[in-house]
C-alpha positions as CSV (number, residue, x, y, z in Angstrom):
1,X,-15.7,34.7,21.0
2,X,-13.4,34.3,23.9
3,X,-11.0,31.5,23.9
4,X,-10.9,28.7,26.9
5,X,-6.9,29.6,26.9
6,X,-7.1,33.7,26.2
7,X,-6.4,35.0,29.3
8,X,-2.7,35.9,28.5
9,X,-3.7,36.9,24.9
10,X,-4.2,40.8,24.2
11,X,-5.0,40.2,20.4
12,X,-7.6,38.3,18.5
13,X,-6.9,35.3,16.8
14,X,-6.2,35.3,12.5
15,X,-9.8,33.6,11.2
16,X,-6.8,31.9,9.2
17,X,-5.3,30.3,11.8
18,X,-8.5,29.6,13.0
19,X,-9.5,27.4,10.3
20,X,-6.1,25.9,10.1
21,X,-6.2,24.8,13.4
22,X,-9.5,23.4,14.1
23,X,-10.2,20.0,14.6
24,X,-14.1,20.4,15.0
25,X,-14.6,18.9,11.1
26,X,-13.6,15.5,12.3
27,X,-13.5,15.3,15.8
28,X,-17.4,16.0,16.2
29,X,-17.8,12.2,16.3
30,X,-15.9,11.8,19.8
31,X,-18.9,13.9,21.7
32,X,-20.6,11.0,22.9
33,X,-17.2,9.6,25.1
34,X,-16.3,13.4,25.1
35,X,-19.7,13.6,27.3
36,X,-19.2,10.1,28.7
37,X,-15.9,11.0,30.0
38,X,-16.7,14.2,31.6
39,X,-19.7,13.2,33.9
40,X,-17.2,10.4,35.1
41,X,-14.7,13.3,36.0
42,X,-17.7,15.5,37.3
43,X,-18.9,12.4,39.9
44,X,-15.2,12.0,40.7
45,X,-14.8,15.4,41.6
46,X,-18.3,15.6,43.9
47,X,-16.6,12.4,45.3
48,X,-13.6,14.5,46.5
49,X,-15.3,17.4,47.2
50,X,-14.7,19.4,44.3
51,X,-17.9,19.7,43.5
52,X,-20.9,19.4,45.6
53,X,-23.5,16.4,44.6
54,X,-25.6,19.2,43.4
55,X,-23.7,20.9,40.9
56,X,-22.3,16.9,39.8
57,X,-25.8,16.4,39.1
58,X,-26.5,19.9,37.3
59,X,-23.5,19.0,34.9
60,X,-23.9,15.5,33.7
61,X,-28.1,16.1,33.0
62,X,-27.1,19.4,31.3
63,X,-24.1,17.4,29.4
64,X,-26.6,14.4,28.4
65,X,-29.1,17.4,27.4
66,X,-25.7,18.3,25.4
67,X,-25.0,15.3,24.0
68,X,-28.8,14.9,23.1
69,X,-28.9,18.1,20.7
70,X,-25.5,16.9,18.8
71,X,-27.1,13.2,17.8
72,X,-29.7,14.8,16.6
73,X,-27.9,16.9,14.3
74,X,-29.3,20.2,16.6
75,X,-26.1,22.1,18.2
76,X,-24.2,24.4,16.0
77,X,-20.9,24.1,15.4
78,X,-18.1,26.9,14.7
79,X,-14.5,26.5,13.8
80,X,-13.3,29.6,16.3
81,X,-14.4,27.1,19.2
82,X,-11.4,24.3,17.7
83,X,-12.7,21.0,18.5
84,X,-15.0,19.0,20.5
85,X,-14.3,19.7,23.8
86,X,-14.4,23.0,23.7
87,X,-17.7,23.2,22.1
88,X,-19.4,21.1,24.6
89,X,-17.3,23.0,27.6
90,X,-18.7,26.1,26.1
91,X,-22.4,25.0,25.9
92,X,-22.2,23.9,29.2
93,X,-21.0,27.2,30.7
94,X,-23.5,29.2,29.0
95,X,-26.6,26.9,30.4
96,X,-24.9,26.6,33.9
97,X,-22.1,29.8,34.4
98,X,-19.7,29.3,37.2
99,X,-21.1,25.9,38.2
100,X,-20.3,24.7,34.3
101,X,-16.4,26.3,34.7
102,X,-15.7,23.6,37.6
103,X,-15.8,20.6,35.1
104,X,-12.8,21.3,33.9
105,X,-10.8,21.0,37.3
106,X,-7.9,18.3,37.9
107,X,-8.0,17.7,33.9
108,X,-6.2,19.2,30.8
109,X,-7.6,18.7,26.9
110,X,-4.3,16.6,26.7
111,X,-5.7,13.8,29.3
112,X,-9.2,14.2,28.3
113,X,-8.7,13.7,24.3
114,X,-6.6,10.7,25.2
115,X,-9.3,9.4,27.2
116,X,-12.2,9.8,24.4
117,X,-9.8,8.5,22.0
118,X,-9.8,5.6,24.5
119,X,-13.0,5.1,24.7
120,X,-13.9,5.4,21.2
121,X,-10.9,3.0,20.5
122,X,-12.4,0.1,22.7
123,X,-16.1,1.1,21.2
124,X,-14.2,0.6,17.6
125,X,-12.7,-2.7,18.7
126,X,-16.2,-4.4,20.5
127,X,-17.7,-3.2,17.0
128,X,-15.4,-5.0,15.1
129,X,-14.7,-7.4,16.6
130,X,-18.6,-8.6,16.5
131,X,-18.0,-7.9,12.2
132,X,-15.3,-10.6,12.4
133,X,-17.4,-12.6,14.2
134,X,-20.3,-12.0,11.5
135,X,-17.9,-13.3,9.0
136,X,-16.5,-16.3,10.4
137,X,-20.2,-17.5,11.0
138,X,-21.0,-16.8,7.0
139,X,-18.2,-19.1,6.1
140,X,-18.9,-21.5,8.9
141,X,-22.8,-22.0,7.6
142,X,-21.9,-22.1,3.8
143,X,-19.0,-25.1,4.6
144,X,-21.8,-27.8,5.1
145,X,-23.2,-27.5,1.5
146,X,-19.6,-27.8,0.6
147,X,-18.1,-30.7,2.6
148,X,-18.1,-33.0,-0.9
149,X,-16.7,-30.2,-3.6
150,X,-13.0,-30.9,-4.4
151,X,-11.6,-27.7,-5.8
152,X,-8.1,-27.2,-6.4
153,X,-5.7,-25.9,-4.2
154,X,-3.2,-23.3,-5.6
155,X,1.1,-22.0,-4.8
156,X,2.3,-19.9,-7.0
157,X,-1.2,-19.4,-8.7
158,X,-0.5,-22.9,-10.2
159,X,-2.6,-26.0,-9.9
160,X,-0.8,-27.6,-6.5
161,X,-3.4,-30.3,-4.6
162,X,-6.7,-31.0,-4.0
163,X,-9.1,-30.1,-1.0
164,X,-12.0,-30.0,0.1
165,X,-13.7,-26.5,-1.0
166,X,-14.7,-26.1,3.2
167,X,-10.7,-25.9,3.4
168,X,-10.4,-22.8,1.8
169,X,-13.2,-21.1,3.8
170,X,-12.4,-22.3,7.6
171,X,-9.1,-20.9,6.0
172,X,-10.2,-17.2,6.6
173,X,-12.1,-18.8,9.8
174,X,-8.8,-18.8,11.0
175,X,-7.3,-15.8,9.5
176,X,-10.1,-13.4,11.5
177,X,-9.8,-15.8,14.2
178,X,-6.2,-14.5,14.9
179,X,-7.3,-10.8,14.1
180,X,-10.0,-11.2,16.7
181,X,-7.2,-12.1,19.2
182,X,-5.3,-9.9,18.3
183,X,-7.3,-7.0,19.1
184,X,-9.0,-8.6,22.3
185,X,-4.8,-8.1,22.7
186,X,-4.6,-4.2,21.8
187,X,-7.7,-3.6,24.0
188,X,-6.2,-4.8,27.0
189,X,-3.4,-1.8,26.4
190,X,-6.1,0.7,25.5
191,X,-8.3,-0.3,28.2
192,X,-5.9,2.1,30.8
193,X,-7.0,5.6,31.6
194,X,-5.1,8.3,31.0
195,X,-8.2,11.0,33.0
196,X,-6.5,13.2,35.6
197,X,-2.7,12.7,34.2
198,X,-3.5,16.6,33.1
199,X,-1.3,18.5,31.1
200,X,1.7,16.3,31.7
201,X,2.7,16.5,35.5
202,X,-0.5,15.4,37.2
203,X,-2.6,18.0,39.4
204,X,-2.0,19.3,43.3
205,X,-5.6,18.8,43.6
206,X,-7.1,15.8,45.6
207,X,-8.5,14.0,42.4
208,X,-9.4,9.7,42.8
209,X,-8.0,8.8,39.5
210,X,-9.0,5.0,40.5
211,X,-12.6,6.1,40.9
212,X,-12.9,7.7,37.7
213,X,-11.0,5.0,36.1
214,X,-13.4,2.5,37.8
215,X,-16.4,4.4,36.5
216,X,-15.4,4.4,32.7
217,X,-14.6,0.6,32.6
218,X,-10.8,1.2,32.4
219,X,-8.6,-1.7,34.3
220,X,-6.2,1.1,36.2
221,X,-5.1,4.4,35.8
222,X,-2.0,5.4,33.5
223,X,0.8,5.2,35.8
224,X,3.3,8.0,34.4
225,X,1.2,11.8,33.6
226,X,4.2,12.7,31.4
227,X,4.0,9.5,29.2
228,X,-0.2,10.1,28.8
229,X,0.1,13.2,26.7
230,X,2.2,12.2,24.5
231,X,1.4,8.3,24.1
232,X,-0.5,7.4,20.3
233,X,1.4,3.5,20.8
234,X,-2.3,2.2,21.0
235,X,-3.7,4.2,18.1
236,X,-0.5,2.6,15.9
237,X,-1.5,-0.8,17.3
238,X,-5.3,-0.7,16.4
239,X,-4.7,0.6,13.0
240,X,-1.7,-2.2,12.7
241,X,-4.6,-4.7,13.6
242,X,-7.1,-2.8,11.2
243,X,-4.1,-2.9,8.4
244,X,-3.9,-7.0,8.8
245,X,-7.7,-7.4,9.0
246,X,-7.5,-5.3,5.7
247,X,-4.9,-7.4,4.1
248,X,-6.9,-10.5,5.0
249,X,-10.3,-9.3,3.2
250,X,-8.0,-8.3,-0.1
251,X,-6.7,-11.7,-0.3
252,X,-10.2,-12.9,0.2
253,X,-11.5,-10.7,-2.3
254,X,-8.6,-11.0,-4.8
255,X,-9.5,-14.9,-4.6
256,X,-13.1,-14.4,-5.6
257,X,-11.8,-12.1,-8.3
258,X,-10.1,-14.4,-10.2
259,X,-12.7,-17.4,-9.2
260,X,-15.2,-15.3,-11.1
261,X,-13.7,-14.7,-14.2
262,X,-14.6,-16.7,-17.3
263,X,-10.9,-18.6,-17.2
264,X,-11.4,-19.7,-13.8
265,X,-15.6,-20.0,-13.5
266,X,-15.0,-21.3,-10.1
267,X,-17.7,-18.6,-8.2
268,X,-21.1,-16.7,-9.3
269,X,-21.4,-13.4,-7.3
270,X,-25.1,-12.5,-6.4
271,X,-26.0,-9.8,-8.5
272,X,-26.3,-7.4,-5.6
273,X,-22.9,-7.5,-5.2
274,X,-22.2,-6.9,-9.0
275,X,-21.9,-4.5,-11.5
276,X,-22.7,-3.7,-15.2
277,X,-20.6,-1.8,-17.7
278,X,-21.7,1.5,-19.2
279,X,-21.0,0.1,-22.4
280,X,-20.6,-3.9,-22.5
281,X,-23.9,-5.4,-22.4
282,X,-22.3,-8.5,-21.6
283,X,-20.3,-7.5,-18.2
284,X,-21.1,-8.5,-14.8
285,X,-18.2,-6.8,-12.6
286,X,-17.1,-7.9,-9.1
287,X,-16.5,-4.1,-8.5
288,X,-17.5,-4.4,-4.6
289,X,-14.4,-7.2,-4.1
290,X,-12.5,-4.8,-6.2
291,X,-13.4,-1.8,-4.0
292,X,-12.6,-4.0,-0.9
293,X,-9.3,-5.1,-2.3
294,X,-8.8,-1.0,-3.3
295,X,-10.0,0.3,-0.1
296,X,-7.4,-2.2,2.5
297,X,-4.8,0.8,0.5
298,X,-6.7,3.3,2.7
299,X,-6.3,1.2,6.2
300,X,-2.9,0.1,5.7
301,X,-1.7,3.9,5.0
302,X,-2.9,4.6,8.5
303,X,-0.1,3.0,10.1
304,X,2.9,5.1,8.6
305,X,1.0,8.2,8.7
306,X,0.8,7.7,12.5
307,X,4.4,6.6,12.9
308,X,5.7,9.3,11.0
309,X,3.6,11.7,13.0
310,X,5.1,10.8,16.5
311,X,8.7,9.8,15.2
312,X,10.0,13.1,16.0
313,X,8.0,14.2,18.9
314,X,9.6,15.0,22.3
315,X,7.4,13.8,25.6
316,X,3.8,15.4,26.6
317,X,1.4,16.7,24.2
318,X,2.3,18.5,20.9
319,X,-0.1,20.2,18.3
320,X,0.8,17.6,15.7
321,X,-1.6,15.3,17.7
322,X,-4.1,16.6,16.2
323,X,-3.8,14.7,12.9
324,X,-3.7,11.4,14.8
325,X,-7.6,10.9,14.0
326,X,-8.0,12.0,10.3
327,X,-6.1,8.6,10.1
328,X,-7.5,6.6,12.6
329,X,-11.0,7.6,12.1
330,X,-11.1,6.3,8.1
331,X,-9.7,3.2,8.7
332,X,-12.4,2.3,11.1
333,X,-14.9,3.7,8.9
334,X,-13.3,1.3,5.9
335,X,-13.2,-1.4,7.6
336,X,-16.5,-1.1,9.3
337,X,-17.9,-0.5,5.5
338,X,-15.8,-4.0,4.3
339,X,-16.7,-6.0,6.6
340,X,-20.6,-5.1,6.6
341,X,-20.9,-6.3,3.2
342,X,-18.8,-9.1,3.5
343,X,-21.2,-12.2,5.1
344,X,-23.8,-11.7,2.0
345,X,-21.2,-12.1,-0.7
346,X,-19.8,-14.7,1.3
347,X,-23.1,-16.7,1.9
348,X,-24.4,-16.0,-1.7
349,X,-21.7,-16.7,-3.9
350,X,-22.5,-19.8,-5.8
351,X,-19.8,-22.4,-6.9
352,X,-20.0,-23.6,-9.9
353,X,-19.5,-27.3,-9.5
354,X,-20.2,-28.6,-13.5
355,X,-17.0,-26.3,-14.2
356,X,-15.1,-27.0,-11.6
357,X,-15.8,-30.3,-12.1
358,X,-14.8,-30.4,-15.9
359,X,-11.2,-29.0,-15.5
360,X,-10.2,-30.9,-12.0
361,X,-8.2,-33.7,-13.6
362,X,-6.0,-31.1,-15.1
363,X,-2.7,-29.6,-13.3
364,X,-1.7,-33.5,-12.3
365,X,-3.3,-32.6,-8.4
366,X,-2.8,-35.9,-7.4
367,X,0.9,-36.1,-8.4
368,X,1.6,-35.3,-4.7
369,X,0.0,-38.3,-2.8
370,X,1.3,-40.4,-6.0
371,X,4.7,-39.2,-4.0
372,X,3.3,-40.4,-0.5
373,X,2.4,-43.6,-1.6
374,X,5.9,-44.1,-3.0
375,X,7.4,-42.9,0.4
376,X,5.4,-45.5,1.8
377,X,6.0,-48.2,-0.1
378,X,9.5,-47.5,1.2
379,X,11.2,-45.1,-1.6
380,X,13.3,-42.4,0.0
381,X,11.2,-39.1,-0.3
382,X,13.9,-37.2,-2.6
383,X,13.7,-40.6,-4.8
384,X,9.8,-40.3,-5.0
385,X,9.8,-36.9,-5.6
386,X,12.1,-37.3,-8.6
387,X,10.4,-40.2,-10.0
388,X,6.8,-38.8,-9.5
389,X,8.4,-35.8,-11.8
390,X,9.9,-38.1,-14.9
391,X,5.8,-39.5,-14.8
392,X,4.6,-36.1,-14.9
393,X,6.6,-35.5,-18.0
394,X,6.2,-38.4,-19.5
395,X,2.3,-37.1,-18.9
396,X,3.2,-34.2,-20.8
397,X,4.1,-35.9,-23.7
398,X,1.8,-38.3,-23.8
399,X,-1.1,-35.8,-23.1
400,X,-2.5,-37.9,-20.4
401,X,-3.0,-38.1,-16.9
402,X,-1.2,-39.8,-14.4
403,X,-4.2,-42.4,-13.6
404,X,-4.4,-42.4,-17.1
405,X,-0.8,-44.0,-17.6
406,X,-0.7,-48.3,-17.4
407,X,0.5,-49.9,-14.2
408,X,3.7,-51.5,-16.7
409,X,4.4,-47.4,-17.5
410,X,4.1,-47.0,-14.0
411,X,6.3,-49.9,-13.0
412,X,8.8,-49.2,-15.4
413,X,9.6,-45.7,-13.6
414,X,9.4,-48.0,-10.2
415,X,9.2,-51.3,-9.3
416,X,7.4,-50.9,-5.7
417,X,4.0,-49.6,-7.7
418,X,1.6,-52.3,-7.6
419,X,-2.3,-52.0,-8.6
420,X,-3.2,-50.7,-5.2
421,X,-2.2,-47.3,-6.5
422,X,-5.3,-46.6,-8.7
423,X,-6.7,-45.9,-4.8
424,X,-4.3,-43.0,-4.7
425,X,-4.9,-41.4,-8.1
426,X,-7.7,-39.3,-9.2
427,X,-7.8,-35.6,-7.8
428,X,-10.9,-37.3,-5.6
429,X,-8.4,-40.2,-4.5
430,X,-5.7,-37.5,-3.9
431,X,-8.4,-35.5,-1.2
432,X,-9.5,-38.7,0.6
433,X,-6.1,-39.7,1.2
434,X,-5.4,-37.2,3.5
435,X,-5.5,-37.6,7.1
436,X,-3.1,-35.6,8.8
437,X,-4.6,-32.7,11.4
438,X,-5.7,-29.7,9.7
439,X,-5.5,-31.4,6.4
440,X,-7.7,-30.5,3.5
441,X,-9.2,-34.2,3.3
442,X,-13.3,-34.7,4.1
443,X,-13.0,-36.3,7.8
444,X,-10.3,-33.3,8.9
445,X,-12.1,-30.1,7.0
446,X,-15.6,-32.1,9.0
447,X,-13.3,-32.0,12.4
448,X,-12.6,-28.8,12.2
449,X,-16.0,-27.8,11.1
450,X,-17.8,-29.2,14.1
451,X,-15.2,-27.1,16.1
452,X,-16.1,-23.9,14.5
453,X,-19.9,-24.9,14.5
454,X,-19.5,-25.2,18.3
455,X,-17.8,-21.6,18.5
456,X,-21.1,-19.8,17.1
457,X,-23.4,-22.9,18.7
């Protein structure tokens, strides 16, 4: 078959080659902006008079006819035709002849892959961003059934302070919340258009690169042709964004993991989120957590497989390109998958309150507000903190709690306790005593509650 670029080729190409450098395998899912973004060049060029309304009108139905027979799984696909573009060029030329070899005027592959990467970049970022969304609200409408569970807060994995279990899930509100922003952020960059920059110089021809622009949804077009080609900075930005969103789910699910286990009993997963063992009757295996914390591996890698590709690359386009969307294309795909699943476990995880309950005295949670009311009864802070730790171990030894010591024992390590500080000790004392902003008290976690309520409202 004769190749888009063979005039200046006497030979045919190696089958070997060929198949080393197609692209069809993967790039097959960008023939829906492929198609999007060449009737937006065709009605740009019968705008300038490169085309007459007639033939515009021939191309884009015969490309939607196209770009009907590939959704449903009917058009044929060969590696000697490389990728994409070239497939859908062909088809279109074979139903239309001369009429289908104008589409390709004032445009190179270099501009019009950038553009459908474009395009399926902001598609990728509207999808997930409505995911994150999808999330947030799963936390937001468990936190009212949870406004009165204390659990313990951790550093270090170790017992720290009490809060308010809604804490820890308006926690990840916030988390996504700033991964939302953050690619509403990398949108804006993406959201240029690099249509009509060409191969790398720009074209002679009278193209309206605004018009096309305008039609596709793109703010402006690229200003430099030479920088269009060769510019992946907003694939390496969405994947960065993918890689944090990743990093924030495998906390989350590394949380639950251990908050399932029989020495923390914290959480029940629903059972369509679990597993069983092949061989342990008795197993009940968080292996979709597991698989989300396993799989934030494959997003992250994204990002220094596409800086390695372009660190050595001069300007305009170069082959190596190519492998930009091997990358791109499975972390969308895992994080797409992640976050799916997320809002079910999130909304049907039960926690188990009798055994939380049983172990929350232990870990001396309160020892911190014991501290605070010391600083307030006028103890310099470095004084409390020293004498809050001698009562710890003297805890230790005693194998009591602090509320369990006698105001005397308590007095004798400082004289400004008095018998109002029974009000401060107690893991449930130790949560309603805090009041600062953002706080992991009752009436903050509430506040902040109503705030996200009104977001989804």
């Amino acid at each position: 078959m004769a190749k888009a670029w063979g005039g200046r080729f006497e030979g045919k190409t190696d089958p070997r080659v060929e198949r080393f450098t197609e692209s069809i395998s993967f790039d097959a899912r960008l023939a829906a902006v492929d198609i999007t973004g060449s009737q937006a060049h065709a009605r740009m060029q019968a705008k300038v008079g490169l085309l007459t309304q007639a033939e515009c009108d021939a191309i884009c139905a015969t490309l939607e006819t196209i770009g009907a027979e590939i959704a449903r799984g009917e058009f044929p696909f060969r590696v000697e035709l490389e990728d994409i573009h070239m497939h859908i060029e062909s088809a279109l030329i074979s139903r239309l002849g001369d009429v289908g070899r104008k589409l390709h005027t004032g445009r190179s592959r270099n501009d019009q892959v950038a553009t459908d990467l474009k395009l399926y970049i902001r598609g990728a970022i509207d999808q997930i961003d409505g995911l994150l969304a999808d999330v947030q609200h799963a936390f937001v409408e468990r936190s009212p059934n949870d406004l009165d569970i204390v659990i313990p807060g951790y550093t270090h994995l170790q017992r720290a302070q009490p809060v308010i279990a809604a804490h820890y899930w308006l926690a990840y509100c916030e988390k996504f919340q700033r991964d939302r922003e953050r690619l509403a952020d990398c949108r804006r960059r993406v959201n240029i258009s690099p249509l009509g920059a060409a191969a790398l110089a720009g074209t002679s021809l009278p193209i309206d690169r605004d018009y096309s622009a305008k039609l596709l949804g793109f703010t402006a077009p690229a200003a430099n042709s030479l920088d269009v080609s060769s510019d992946r900075d907003f694939l390496i930005e969405f994947t960065s964004c993918l890689a944090l969103i990743a990093a924030h789910l495998s906390t989350w699910a590394e949380e639950w993991i251990l908050w399932c286990t029989t020495e923390f009993g914290y959480l029940k997963l629903p059972d369509a989120y679990t597993t069983g063992s092949s061989i342990m009757p008795q197993k009940r295996n968080p292996d979709v957590l597991e698989l989300v914390r396993g799989k934030s591996a494959r997003v992250m890698a994204a990002v220094p497989h596409l800086l390695t590709l372009v660190k050595g690359l001069p300007l305009a386009y170069n082959r190596d390109l190519q492998e930009d969307k091997i990358a791109v294309f499975d972390a969308v795909d895992t994080i797409v998958a992640c976050l799916e699943l997320a809002p079910a476990i999130i909304v049907g995880a039960a926690l188990q309150t009798d055994r939380i309950a049983a172990r929350l005295e232990e870990g001396f949670l309160d020892a911190t507000t014991l501290m605070e009311y010391l600083i307030k009864k006028g103890v310099p802070m470095r004084t409390a903190h020293e004498t809050v730790g001698k009562l710890v171990a003297l805890c230790d030894g005693k194998k009591c709690r602090l509320a369990e010591l006698s105001l005397s024992e308590l007095q004798t390590a400082c004289s400004q306790i008095q018998a109002d500080v029974s009000q401060v000790l107690g893991a449930h004392n130790a949560v309603a005593a805090l009041k600062s902003y953002g706080s992991g008290g009752r009436a903050a976690v509430a506040q902040q509650l109503e705030l996200w309520k009104q977001k989804f409202a």
